[in-house]
C-alpha positions in Angstrom: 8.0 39.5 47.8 6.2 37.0 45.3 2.9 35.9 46.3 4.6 32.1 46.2 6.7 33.0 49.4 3.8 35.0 51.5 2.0 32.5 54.2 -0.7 31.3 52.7 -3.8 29.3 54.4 -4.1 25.3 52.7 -6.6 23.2 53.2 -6.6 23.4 56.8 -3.1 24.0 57.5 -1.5 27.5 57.6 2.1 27.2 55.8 4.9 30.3 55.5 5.2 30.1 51.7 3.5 27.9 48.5 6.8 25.6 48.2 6.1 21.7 49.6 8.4 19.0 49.3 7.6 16.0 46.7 7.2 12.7 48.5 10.3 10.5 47.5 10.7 7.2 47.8 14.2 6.6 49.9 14.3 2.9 51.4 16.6 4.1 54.4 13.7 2.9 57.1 14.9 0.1 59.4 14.1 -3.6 57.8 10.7 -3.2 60.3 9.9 -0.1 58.9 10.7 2.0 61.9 12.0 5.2 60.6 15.4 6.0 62.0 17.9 9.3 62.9 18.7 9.2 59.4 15.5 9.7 58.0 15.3 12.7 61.0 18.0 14.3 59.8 16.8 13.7 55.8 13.3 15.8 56.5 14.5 18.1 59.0 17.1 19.4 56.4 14.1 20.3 54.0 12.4 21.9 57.0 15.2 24.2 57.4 15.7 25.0 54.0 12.5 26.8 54.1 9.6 24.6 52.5 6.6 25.5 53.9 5.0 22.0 53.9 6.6 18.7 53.8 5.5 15.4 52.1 6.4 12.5 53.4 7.6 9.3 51.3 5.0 6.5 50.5 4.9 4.6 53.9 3.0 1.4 54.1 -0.7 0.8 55.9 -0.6 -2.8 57.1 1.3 -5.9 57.8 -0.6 -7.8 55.2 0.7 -6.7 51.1 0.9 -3.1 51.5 4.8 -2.6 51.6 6.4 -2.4 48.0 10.1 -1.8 48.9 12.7 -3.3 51.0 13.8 -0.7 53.5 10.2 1.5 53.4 8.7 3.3 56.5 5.3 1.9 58.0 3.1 3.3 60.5 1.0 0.3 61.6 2.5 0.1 65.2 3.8 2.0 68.0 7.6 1.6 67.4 6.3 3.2 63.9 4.3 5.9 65.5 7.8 6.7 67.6 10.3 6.6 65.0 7.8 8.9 63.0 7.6 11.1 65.9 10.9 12.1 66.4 10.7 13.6 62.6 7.4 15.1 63.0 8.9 16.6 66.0 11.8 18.3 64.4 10.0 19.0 61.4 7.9 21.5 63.5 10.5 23.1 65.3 12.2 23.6 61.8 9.2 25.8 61.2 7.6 23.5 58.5 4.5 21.3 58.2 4.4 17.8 57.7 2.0 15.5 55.6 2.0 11.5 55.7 1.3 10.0 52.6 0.1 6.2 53.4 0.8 3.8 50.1 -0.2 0.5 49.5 1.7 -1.1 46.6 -0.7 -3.6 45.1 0.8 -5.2 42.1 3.7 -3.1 41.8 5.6 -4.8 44.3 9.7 -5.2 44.6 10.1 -6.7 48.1 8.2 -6.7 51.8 9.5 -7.3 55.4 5.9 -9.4 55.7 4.6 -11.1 52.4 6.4 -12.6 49.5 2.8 -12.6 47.6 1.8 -9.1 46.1 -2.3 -8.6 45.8 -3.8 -6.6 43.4 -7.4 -5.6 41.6 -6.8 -8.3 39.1 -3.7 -11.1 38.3 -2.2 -8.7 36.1 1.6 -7.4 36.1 2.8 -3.8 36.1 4.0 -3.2 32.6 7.9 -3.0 32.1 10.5 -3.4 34.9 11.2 -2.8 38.6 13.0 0.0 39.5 16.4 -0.7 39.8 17.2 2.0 42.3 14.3 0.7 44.6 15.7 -2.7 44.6 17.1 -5.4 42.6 14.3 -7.8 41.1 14.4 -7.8 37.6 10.7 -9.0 36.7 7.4 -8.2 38.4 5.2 -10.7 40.1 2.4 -11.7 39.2 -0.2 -10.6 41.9 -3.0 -12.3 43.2 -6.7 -11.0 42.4 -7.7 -9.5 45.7 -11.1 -10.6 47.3 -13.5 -8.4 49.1 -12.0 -9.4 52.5 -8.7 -8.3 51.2 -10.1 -5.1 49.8 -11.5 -4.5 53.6 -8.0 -5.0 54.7 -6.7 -2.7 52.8 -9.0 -0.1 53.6 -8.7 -0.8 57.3 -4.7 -0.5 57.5 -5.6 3.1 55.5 -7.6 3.9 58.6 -5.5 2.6 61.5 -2.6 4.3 59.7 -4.1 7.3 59.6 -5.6 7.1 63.7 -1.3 6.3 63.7 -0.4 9.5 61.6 -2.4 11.5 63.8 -1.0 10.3 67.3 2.8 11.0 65.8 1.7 14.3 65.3 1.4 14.8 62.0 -0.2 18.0 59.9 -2.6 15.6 57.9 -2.5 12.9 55.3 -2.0 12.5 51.5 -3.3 9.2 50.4 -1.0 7.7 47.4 -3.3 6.9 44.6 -0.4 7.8 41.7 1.7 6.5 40.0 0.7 2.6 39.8 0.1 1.5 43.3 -2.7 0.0 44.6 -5.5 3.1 44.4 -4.5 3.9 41.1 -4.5 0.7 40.3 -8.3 -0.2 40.9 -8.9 3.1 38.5 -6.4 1.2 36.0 -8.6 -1.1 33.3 -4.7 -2.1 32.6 -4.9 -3.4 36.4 -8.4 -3.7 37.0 -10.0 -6.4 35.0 -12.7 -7.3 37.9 -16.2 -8.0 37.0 -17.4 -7.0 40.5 -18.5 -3.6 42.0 -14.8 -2.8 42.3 -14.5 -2.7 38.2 -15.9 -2.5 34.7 -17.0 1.2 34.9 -15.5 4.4 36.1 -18.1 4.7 38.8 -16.9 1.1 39.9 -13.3 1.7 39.6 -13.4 4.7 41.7 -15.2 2.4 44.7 -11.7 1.9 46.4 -10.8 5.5 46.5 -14.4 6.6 47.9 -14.2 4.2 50.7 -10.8 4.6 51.7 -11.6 8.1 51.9 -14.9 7.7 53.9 -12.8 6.0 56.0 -10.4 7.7 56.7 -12.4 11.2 57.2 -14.3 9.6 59.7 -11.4 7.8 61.6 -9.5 11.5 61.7 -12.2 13.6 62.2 -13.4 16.8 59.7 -10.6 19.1 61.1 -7.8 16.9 59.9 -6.2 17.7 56.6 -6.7 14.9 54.0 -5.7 14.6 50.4 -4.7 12.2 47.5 -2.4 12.4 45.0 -3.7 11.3 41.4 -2.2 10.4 38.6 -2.6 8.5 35.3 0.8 7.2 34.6 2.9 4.6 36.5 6.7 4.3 37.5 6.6 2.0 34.6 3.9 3.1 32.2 4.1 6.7 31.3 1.7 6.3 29.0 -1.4 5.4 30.3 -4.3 7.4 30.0 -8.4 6.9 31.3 -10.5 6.0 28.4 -13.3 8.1 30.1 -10.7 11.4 29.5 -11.2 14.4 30.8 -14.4 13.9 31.6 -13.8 10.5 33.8 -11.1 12.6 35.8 -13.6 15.6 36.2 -16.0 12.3 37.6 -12.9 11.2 39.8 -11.9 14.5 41.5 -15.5 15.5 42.5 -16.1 11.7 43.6 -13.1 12.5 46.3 -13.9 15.7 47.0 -17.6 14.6 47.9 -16.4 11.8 49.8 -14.1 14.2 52.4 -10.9 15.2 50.6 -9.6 18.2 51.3 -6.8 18.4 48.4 -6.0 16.7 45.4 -1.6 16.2 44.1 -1.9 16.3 41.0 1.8 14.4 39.1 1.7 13.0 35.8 5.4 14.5 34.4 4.9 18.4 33.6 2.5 20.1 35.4 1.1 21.3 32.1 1.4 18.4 30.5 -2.1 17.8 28.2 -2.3 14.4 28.8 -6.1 12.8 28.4 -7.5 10.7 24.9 -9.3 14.1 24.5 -9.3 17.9 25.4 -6.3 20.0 25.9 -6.4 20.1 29.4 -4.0 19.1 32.4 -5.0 17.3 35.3 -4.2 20.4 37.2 -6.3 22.1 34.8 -8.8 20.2 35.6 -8.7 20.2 39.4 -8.5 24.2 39.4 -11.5 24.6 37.3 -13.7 22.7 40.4 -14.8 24.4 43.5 -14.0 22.9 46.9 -10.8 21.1 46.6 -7.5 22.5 47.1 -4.4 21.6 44.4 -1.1 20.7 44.9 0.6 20.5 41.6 3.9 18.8 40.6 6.1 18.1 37.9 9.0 20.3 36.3 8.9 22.6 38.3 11.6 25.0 39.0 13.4 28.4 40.3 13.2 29.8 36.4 9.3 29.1 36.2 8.0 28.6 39.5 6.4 32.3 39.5 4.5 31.7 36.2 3.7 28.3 37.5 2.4 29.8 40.6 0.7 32.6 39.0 -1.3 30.0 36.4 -3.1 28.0 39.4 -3.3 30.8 42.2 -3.3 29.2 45.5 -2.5 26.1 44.8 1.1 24.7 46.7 4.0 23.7 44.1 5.7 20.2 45.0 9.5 20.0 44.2 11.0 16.8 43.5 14.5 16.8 41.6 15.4 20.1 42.7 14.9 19.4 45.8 16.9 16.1 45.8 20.2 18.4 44.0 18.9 21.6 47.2 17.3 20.4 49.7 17.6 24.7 50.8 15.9 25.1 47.6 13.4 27.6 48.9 16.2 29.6 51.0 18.4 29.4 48.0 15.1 31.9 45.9 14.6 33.6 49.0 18.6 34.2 48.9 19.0 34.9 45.2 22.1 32.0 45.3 22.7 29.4 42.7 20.2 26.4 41.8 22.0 23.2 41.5 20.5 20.5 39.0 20.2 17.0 40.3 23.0 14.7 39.5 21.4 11.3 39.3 25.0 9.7 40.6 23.2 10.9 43.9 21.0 7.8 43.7 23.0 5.4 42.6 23.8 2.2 43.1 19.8 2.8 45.1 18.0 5.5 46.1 19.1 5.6 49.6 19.7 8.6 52.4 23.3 6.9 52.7 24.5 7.1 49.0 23.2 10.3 48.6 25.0 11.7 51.7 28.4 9.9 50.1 27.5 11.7 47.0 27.9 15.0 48.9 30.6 14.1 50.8 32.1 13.2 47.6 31.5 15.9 45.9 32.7 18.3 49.0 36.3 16.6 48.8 
């Protein structure tokens, strides 16, 4: 049996194979942002199709400007803490773990059951468009600069979400700080134009990250699992890079180890991808080569190089996104030696929804 399907011990958690589930944005949450049966149904099928840890979705942190999307989870109350329950719940008896990640959108904002006014670091848009599969703006807002107090606030629905994620029962916690929201954004200078202690320099821009984390270690206690997912691209600017290159991300991932994390995602398209204004290095590269953080990496992978993949960044868990989406049995399907299918992105049309994907299948099963 590859080593990728032996249980394996992860930061804190102990998991029947390497496999975990990408977190996927699906806006199928009630307009409150109680997660519902369909959402139940949605995770427990990934559960049963034999990943060994779960990720959960980017769910929002507080009834202020975390939300980005119409139809997204939360876990700011106890109706949240119940819906999410139910899945945690079945999850388990599925025989898989399950992560929270907890997301605030900052600037990159498309719609919010509690603000119409999107905060982040600085007044400065996302680059290109919304997503139109996430909802139907056309343009981006322009956000408004964040003070300290709203910097607290942020921080503090972090914490209450994660006192939350622990009380439905979840495995542990993967803060968002990818792909353009609100984390990433403070580490942005395309974002993050502040001339405070929350910008100018790396050591600055980090400042966010370090105390949510400090937070959030001490709210959930040192036996808790708790990671973040980095990147340096957006949903809408895959080309960003640091200026402080490899260097500045060596800076970043022993600045959250140091400060409690447990794990790092690392996603900026291929896994291998050499992506920094200097060195040849990936971010997983990077995160491998440091002692006392574990690695989850993601991007491209799939059942023709997963055991290469695996074999390149030993013990690290690999995150499966599209092929997941097109098998949601994906890691039975290896186990099983039966056919890969590759994502047909009619699935998610005309949004990225639970629904239109299940009338894709049924569609397809006609």
């Amino acid at each position: 049996m590859s080593d990728v399907m032996q249980n394996t011990r992860f930061s804190k958690l102990t998991l029947d194979n390497r496999f975990a589930l990408a977190p996927m944005t699906r806006t199928s949450a009630e307009a409150d942002g109680t997660p519902n049966q369909l959402m139940a149904d949605h995770y427990e099928a990934y559960a049963k199709g034999g990943f060994g840890l779960v990720i959960t979705e980017g769910t929002y942190t507080d009834d202020q400007a975390s939300q980005g999307y119409a139809n997204q989870p939360g876990l700011i109350n106890d109706t949240h803490v119940q819906g999410w329950k139910t899945i945690v719940d079945r999850v388990h008896a599925a025989g898989s773990k399950i992560v929270v990640q907890l997301m605030h959108a900052g600037a990159q904002f498309q719609a919010s059951h509690h603000t119409d006014e999107p905060q982040g670091p600085s007044a400065v848009k996302p680059k290109g468009e919304p997503l139109g599969f996430y909802g139907d703006q056309t343009e981006w807002k322009l956000p408004k600069a964040m003070t300290e107090a709203d910097i607290e606030t942020a921080i503090q629905g972090f914490v209450e979400s994660a006192k939350n994620a622990q009380a439905a029962g979840f495995d542990g916690i993967e803060l968002h700080g990818a792909n353009g929201y609100l984390l990433n954004q403070f580490l942005s200078t395309h974002f993050n134009r502040r001339d405070d202690n929350y910008g100018g320099d790396l050591a600055n821009r980090l400042r966010l990250i370090v105390d949510t984390i400090k937070g959030v270690r001490a709210a959930v206690g040192d036996d808790f699992a708790l990671g973040i997912r980095l990147s340096q691209v957006t949903v809408t600017d895959p080309d960003y890079q640091f200026p402080e290159g490899e260097a500045g991300f060596r800076q970043i991932v022993e600045a959250v180890r140091d400060a409690g994390a447990d794990f790092i995602h690392t996603t900026d398209g291929d896994v291998e991808r050499t992506p920094f204004v200097d060195g040849e290095k990936s971010l997983a590269d990077v995160v491998a080569e440091i002692d006392g953080i574990d690695l989850i990496i993601n991007g491209g992978i799939d059942e023709t190089n997963h055991p290469d993949r695996a074999a390149n960044y030993p013990g690290s868990l690999l995150a499966i996104g599209k092929k997941a989406l097109a098998n949601p049995d994906f890691v039975q399907r290896l186990k099983d030696g039966k056919d890969i299918e590759d994502l047909d992105f009619a699935m998610l049309q005309p949004k990225a929804t639970i629904s239109n994907e299940l009338a894709w299948r049924r569609k397809q099963a006609a």
